[in-house]
N, C-alpha and C positions, 0 to 999 in steps of 0.2 A: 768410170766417173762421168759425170751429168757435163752437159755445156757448160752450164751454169756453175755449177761447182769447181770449173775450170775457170774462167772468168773470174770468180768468188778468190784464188789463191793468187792469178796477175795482181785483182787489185790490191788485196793485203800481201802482197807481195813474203805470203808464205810458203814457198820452195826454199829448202834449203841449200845451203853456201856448196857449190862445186856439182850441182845434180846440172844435167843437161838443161831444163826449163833457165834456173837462176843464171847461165852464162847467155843461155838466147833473148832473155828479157835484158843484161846490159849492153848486149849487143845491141840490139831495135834502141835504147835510150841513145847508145854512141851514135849510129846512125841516123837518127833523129840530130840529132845536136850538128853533127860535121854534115850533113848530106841537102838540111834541109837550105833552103837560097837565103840570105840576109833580108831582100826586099819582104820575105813576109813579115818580120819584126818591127819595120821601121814606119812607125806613127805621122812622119811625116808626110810620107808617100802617101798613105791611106788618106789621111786627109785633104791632099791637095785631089785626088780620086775622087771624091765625096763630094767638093765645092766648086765651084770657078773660080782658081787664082786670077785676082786683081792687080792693075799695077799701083805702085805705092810712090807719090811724089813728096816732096817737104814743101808746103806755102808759108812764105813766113808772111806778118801782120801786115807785113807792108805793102805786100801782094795785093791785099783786098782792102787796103784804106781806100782807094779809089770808088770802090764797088756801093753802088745803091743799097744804103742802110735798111730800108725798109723789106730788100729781099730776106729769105731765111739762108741761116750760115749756110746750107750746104748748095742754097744755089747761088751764091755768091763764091763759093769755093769752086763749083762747076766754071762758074764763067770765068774766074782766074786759069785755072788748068786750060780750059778750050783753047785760053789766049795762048797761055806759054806751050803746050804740046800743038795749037794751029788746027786740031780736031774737037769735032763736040765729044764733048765725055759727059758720064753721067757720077756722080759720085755716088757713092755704095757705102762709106763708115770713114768718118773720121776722127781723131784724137787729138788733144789739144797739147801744144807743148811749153810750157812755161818756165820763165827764168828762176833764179833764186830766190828774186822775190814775191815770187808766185801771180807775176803779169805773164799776160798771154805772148808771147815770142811768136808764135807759128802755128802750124797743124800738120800732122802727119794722114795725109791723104790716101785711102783706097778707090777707083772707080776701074770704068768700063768704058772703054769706048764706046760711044751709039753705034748704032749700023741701020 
């Protein structure tokens, strides 16, 4: 029998039930399943791999009533955080968080420290 045509019976998975092949092909799937690490699975990991984790503060509205209106939000959001963390940060994304009645409450902050 050809490479190929070995290869051609794994995939369609035609050996029959009790032949030598069909118990070593469930074996490699058990072995797969129990042997392989959990970290390869997990979405989260991979992703935090992929990006630089940010830290993530809350400012609420009251934080930047103070702040020069004519800056744009997120550098007005920067010089809130500088103050309250005492370091320059730079902000990277933020979302807004609003009450019931769909007024602005706060912001859920991601940045970076500068260096």
């Amino acid at each position: 029998m050809s490479f190929f045509g070995i290869i051609k019976k794994i995939v369609l998975w035609s050996y029959d039930r009790g032949t030598w092949q069909y118990d070593l092909l469930c074996i490699m799937i058990l072995a797969f399943i129990f042997l392989t690490p959990s970290w390869v699975f997990d979405k989260r990991l991979k992703a935090e791999t992929r990006a630089q984790v940010y830290e993530k503060l809350y400012v609420s509205a009251s934080d930047i009533a103070n702040a020069n209106r004519s800056l744009p939000l997120a550098q007005m959001l920067s010089e809130s955080l500088s103050r309250k963390t005492r370091q320059q940060v730079t902000v990277k994304h933020y979302e807004f968080d609003f009450d019931s009645k769909g007024n602005i409450q706060g912001f859920q902050v991601w940045f970076d420290h500068s260096r």
